[in-house]
N, C-alpha and C positions, 0 to 999 in steps of 0.2 A: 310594643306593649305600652300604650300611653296611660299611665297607671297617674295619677293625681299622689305625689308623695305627700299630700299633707292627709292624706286620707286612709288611719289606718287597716280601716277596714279593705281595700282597695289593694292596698300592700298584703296585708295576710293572704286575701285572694288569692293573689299574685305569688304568693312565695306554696303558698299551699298547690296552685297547679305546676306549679317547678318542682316539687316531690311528688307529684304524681306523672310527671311528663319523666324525669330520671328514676321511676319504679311503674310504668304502666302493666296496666292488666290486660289491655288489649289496644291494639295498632294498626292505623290504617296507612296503606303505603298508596299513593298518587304518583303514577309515572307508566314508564315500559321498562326497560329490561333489571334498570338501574333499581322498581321497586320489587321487583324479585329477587334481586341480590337480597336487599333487604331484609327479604323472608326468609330465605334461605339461610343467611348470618343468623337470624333473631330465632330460627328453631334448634340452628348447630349450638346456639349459647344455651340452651334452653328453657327459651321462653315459651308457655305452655298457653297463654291466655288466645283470646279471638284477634284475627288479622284478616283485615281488609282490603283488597286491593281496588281501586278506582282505574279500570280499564277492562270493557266490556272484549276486551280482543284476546286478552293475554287468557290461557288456560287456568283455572287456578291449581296451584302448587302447594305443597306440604299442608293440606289443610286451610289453610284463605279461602275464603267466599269473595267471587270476581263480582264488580254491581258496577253500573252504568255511571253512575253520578253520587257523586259526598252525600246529596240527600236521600240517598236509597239505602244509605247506611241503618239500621233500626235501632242503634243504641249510641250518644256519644261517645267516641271514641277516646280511652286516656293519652292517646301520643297519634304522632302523624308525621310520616316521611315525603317530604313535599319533594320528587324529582321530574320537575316541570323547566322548563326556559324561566329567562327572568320574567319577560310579559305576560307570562302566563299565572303565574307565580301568584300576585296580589288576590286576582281575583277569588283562585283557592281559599287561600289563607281566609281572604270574607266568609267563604260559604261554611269552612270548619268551625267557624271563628260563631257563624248564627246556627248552630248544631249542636253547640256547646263542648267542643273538642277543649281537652285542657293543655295541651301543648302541641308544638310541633316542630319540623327542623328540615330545613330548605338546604339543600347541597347545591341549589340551580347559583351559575355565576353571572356577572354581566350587571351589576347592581352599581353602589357608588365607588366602587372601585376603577370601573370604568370611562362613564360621563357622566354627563349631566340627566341624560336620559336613564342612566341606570339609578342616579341617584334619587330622581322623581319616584321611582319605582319602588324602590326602599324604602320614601318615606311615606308611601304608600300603603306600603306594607303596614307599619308600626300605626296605622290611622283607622286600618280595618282588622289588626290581630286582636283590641278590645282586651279583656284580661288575660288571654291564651300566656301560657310561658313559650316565647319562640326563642329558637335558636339558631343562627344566620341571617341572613343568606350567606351563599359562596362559604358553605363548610359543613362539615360530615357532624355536625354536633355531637350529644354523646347521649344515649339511653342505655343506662346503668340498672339493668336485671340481675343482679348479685351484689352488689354494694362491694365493689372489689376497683383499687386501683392500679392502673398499668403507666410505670414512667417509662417513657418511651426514649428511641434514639434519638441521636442528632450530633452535630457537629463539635468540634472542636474540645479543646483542653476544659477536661470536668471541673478543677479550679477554680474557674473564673466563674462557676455558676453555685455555688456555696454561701450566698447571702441569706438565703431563707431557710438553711439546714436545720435549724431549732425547729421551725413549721412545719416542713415537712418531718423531720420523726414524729412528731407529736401526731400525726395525720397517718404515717402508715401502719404505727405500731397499733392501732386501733380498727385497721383496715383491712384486709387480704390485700397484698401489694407484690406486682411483680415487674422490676425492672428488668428492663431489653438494653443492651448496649450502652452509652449515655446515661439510661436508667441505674443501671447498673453499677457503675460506677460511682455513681453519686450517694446511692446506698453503701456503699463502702466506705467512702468519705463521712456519710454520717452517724457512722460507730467507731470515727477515728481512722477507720484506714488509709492505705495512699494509691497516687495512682503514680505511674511515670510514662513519660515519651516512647514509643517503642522504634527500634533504629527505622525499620523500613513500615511498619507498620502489616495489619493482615488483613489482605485483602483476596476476595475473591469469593469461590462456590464449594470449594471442596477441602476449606481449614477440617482436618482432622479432630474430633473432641471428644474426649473419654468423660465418661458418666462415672465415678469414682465409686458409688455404689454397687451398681453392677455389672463396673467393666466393661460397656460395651460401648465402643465406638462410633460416631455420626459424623456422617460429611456436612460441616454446617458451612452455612453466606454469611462473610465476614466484612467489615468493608471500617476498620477501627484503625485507630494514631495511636492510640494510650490504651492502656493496659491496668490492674489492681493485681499491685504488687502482691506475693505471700509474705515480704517481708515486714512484723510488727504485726500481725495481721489480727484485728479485731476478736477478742476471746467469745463475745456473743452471735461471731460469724462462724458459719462451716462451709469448706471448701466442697462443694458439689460435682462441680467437673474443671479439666484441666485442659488444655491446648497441648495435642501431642506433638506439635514442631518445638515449641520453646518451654513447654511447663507452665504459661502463664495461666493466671485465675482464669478461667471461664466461665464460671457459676457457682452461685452460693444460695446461705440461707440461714436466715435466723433461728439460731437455737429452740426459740420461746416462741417468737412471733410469727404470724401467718406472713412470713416476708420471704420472698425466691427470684433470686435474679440471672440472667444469661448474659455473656458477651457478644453474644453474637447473635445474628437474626431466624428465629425460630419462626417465624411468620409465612416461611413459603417461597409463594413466587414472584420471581424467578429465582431457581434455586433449590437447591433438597429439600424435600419434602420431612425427612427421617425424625424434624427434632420436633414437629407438632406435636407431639405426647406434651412438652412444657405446656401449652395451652392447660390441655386436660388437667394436668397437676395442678394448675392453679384455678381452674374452676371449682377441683375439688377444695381446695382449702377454703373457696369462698361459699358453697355448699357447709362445708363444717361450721362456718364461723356462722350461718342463717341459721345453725339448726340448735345452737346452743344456747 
């Protein structure tokens, strides 16, 4: 995006096709199997607007109009899923770029991460994306159809990640937000709660997890160190569900806020399928919070 910062007009551009590239109306996906995932994701979240797919081979799916080439497209497109190789990559990015696409987002790898060759290609990129708001290369970037955030897992002691905790509340209590694992935890810590060490930790496919509301038990994938404690336990949290080996927190939820979090990974595969209902539950709160 080689945007001239002394040029505010340029910048608004720029910041204006970033809110339309994280809230498009309609999307075109560039690739083979990887851009029908895409469609497929983008109608399960439900996104309702026109999709495009650039590959005269593929059948089109859920609704997508298949077209041969970006310029047989008949309307600019607000977003674009670029899942091409790197070399290929550039050239797109120009043809979206004279179409008037307002953003886009390249998962392809092989870019400066790699050589020198990938890096040419990168900078390539950013010489022909013109105003576009891009996002990548080498990564899944994010097209935000509900205005809803998701803190995701990850590694190690939640403590050590508590520097920006004033920011982030300020940011979910204002958001539909649902922490996963990592996630999780960190929401807990930022109403005060605690977490501790768990001796072996819980790992595996079939951690047992009661739903405290209505009793019913899920074999969820677990793969956690540390745990949120019940003890001291934040009065603007409620305990949602429990780990039936030890009793530990396994999901909660802000009293107030459109805020719901899990321990453990509800996302799928590999592994039980039973807890995807969380999904659902939080697209509904992010539904709720669009319509008020």
């Amino acid at each position: 995006m080689p945007v001239d910062s002394k040029q505010p007009d340029a910048r608004n551009e720029l910041r204006k096709n970033l809110s339309t590239l994280l809230k498009p109306k309609s999307l075109v996906c560039v690739g083979g199997s990887q851009a029908l995932g895409c469609i497929k994701a983008s109608r399960r979240s439900g996104f309702k607007g026109k999709i495009w797919v650039v590959n005269p081979k593929i059948r089109p799916v859920e609704g997508a109009t298949s077209v041969a080439s970006v310029f047989d497209i008949p309307t600019p497109p607000d977003a674009a899923l670029i899942a091409l190789s790197a070399e290929k990559t550039p050239k797109v990015v120009s043809d979206l770029a004279k179409i008037g696409t307002k953003g886009a987002v390249s998962i392809a790898s092989g870019f400066a991460e790699v050589d020198e060759k990938g890096k040419k290609l990168q900078e390539e990129i950013k010489k022909v994306s013109g105003s576009m708001a891009f996002l990548g290369p080498n990564g899944m970037g994010m097209i935000n159809f509900f205005d809803g955030i998701v803190m995701s897992p990850g590694p190690g002691d939640p403590k050590t990640l508590l520097s920006g905790v004033k920011g982030i509340k300020k940011c979910i209590e204002s958001i539909p937000t649902l922490g996963i694992c990592l996630g999780h935890q960190i929401i807990a810590h930022i109403y005060g709660g605690e977490t501790f060490k768990l001796l072996f930790g819980h790992r595996g496919g079939n951690q047992p997890v009661k739903e405290i509301n209505s009793g019913r038990v899920y074999p969820t994938s677990q793969n956690h160190g540390y745990a949120v404690s019940d003890k001291k336990f934040p009065p603007e949290l409620e305990i949602t569900h429990i780990n039936i080996n030890d009793n530990t927190v396994s999901g909660l939820k802000h009293k107030e806020k459109p805020i719901i979090s899990i321990q453990y990974h509800s996302e799928a595969c590999p592994g039980p399928v039973d807890s995807e209902y969380i999904f659902d539950n939080f697209l509904e709160l992010i539904k709720g919070k669009n319509e008020k």
